[in-house]
C-alpha positions as CSV (number, residue, x, y, z in Angstrom):
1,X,0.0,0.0,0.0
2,X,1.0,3.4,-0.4
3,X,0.7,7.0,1.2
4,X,-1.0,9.0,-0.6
5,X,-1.6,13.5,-0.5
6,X,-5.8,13.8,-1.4
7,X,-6.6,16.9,-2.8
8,X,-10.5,18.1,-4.0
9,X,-11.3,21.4,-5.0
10,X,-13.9,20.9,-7.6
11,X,-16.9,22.4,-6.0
12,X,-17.4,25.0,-3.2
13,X,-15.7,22.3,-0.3
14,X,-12.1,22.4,-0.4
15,X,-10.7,19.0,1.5
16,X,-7.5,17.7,2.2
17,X,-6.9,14.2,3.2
18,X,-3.5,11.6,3.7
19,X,-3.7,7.8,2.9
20,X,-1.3,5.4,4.0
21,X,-2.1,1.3,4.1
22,X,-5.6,1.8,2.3
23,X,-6.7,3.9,5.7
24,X,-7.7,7.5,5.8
25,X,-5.4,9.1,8.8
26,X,-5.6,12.8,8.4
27,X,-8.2,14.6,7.1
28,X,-9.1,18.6,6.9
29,X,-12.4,20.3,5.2
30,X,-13.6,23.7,4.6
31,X,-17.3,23.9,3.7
32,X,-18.0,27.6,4.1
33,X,-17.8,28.1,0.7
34,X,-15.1,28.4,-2.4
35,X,-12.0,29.8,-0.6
36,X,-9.8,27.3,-2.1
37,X,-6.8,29.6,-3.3
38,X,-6.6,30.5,0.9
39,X,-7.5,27.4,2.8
40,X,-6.3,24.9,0.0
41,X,-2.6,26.2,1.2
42,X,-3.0,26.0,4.7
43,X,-4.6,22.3,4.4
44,X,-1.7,21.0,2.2
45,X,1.2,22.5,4.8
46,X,-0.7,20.8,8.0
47,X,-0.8,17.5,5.9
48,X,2.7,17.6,5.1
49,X,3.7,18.3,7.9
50,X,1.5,15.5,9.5
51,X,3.2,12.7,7.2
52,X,7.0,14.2,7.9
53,X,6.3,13.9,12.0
54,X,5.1,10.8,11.3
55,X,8.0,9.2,9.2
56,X,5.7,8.4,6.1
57,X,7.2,8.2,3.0
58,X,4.9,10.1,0.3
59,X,4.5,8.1,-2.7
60,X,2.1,10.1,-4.7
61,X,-0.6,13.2,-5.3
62,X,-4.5,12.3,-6.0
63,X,-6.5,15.1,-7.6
64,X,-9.7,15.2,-8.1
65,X,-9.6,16.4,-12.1
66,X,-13.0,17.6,-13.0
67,X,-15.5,17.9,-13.8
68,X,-16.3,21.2,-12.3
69,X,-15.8,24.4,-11.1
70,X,-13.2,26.0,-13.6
71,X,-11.4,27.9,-10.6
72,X,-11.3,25.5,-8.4
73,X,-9.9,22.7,-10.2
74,X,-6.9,25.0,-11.4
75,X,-6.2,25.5,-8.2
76,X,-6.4,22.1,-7.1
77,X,-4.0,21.1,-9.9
78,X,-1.7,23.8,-9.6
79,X,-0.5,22.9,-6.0
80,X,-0.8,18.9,-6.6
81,X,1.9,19.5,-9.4
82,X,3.8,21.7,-7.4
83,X,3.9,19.2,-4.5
84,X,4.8,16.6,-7.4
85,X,7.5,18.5,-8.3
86,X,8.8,19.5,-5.1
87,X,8.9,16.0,-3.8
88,X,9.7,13.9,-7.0
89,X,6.7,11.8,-6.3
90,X,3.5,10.7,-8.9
91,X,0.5,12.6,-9.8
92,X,-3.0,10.5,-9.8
93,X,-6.0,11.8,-11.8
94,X,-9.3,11.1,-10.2
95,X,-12.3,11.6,-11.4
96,X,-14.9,13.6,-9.7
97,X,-18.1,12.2,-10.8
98,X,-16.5,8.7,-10.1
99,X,-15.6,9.7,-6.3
100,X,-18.8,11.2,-5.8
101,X,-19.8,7.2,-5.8
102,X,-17.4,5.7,-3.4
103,X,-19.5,7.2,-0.4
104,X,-22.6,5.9,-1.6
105,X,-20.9,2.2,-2.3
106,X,-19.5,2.4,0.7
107,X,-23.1,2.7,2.9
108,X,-24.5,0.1,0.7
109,X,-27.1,2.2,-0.7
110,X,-27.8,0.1,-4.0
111,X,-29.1,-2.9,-3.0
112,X,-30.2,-4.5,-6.4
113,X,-27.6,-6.0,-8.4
114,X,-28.8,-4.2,-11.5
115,X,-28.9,-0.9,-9.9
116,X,-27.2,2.3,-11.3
117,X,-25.5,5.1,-10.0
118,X,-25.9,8.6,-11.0
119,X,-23.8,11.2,-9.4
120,X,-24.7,14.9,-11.2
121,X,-22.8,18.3,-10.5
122,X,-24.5,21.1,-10.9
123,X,-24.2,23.1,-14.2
124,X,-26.8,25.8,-13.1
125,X,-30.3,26.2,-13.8
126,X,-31.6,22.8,-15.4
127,X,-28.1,21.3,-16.5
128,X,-25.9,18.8,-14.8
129,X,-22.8,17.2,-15.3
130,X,-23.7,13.5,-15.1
131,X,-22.2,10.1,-15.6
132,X,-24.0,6.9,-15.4
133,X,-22.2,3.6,-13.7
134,X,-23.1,0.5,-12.1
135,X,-22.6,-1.2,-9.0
136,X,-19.0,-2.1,-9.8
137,X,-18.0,1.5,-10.9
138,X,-18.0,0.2,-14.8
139,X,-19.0,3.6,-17.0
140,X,-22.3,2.5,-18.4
141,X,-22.9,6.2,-20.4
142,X,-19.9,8.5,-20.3
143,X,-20.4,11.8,-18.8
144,X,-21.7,14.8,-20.8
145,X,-23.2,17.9,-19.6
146,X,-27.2,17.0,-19.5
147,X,-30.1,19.5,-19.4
148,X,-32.5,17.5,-17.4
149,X,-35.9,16.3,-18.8
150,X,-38.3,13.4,-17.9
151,X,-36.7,12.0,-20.6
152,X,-32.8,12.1,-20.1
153,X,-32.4,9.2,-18.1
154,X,-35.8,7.2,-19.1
155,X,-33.8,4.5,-20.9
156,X,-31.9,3.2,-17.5
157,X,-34.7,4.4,-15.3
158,X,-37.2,1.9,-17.5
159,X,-34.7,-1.0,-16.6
160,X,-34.2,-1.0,-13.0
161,X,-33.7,1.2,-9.9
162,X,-31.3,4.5,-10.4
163,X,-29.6,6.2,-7.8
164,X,-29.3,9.9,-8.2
165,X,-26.2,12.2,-6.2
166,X,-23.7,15.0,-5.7
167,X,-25.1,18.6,-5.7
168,X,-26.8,18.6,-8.8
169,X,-29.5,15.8,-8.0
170,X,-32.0,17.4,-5.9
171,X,-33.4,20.1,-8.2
172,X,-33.4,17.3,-10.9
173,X,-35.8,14.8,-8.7
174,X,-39.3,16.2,-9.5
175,X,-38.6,16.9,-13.4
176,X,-37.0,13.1,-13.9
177,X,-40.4,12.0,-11.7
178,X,-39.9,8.0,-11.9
179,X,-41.3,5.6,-9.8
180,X,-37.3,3.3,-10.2
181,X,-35.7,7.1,-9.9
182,X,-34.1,7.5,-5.8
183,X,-32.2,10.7,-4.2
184,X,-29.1,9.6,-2.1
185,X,-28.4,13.6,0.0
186,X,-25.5,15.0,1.3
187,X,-23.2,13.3,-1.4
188,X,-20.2,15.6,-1.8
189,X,-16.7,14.9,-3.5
190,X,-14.3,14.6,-0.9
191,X,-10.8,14.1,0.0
192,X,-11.3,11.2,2.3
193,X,-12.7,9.3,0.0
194,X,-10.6,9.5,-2.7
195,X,-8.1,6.9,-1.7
196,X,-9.7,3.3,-3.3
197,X,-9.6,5.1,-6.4
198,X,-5.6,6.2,-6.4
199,X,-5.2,2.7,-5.0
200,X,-6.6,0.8,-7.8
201,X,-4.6,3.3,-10.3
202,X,-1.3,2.8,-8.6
203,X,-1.6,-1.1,-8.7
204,X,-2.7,0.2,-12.5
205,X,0.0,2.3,-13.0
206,X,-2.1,4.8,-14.4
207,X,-0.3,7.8,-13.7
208,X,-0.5,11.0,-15.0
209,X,2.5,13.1,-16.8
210,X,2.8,15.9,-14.5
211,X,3.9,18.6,-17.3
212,X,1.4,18.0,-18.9
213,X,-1.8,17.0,-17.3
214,X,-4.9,19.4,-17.6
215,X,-8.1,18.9,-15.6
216,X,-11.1,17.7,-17.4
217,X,-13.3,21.0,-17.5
218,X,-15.9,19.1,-20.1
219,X,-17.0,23.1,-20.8
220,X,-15.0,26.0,-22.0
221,X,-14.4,28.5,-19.5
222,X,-16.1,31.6,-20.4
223,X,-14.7,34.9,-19.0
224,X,-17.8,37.6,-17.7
225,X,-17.5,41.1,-18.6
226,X,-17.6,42.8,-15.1
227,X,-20.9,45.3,-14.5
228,X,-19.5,49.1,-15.0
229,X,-20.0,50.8,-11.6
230,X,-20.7,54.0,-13.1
């Protein structure tokens, strides 16, 4: 096993988290909303510093790389390659709609073998960011960016039981109106839970090149003209 730096700053939560023999041993969150470029800092030093007191030898970097907020996920990035760098260790690429469904694995939530999972970020108004899987975390539809209708998810929703979560869910619930459709709440992507994924991709060797790697923004980031004040 290996210890691995978490880092997840795709939505508003910024979380920190170090895994070392498939265990979760320090863990820091911020949910007061996206202050990533000042508490993502702060997290990342106390986590450090956590795994040099305690004689751990870092092996590798896990970022959550999209999709999601633009911002955030540069930020994220930024410091995991810097870290990377710094340390001469690995960067791992994890994907956010993917770690969205380890918490909801892990409670045991789908009981039906032929149950699927749904985890949706919110794209404002009536569009999501969505990905559909099964129980085993095989990609059934890839994700796309969805504007929701009765009709987006009808074809899986006609075969079985669907489990819909992450932050772009609940506003979704009474349009997708199906009697195999079921909300999962308080489904965020979080640090802590990011280690079975970098696991399985270091016994993959799926690493990413860390020159190189880009998060997965799905959307072009699309600068606003600010308001003139006078």
């Amino acid at each position: 096993m290996s210890c691995i730096l978490n880092l997840e700053t795709s939505t508003d939560v910024c979380s920190v988290a170090v895994s070392n023999d498939a265990a979760c041993i320090f863990n820091k969150e911020d949910h007061s909303g996206p202050h990533h470029n000042e508490t993502l800092g702060s997290f990342v030093d106390e986590a450090l510093s956590f795994i040099d007191s305690h004689d751990l030898v870092l092996d590798a970097v896990a970022v959550s790389c999209g999709p999601g907020s633009y911002t955030g996920l540069r930020i994220g990035t930024s410091m995991a390659k810097g870290i990377c760098y710094g340390r001469d260790v690995r960067l791992i690429a994890i994907p956010t709609l993917e770690l969205l469904a380890v918490p909801v694995l892990l409670q045991e939530l789908p009981k039906a073998e032929d149950a699927l999972l749904v985890p949706m970020l919110d794209a404002r108004r009536m569009e999501v960011y969505a990905q559909v899987f099964d129980r085993a975390l095989n990609e059934i539809r890839p994700v796309q960016a969805d504007i929701v209708t009765a009709d987006t998810y009808r074809e899986q929703l006609d075969k079985g039981p669907v489990y819909f979560f992450g932050n772009g869910a609940a506003k979704c619930m009474s349009t997708i109106n199906h009697a195999n459709a079921h909300l999962v709440e308080g489904i965020l992507p979080l640090a802590k839970n990011m280690f079975p994924l970098a696991e399985k991709r270091i016994a993959q060797g799926k690493y990413e090149d860390v020159a190189y790697f880009v998060p997965f923004y799905l959307k072009d980031f699309v600068a606003k003209t600010p308001k003139k004040l006078l």
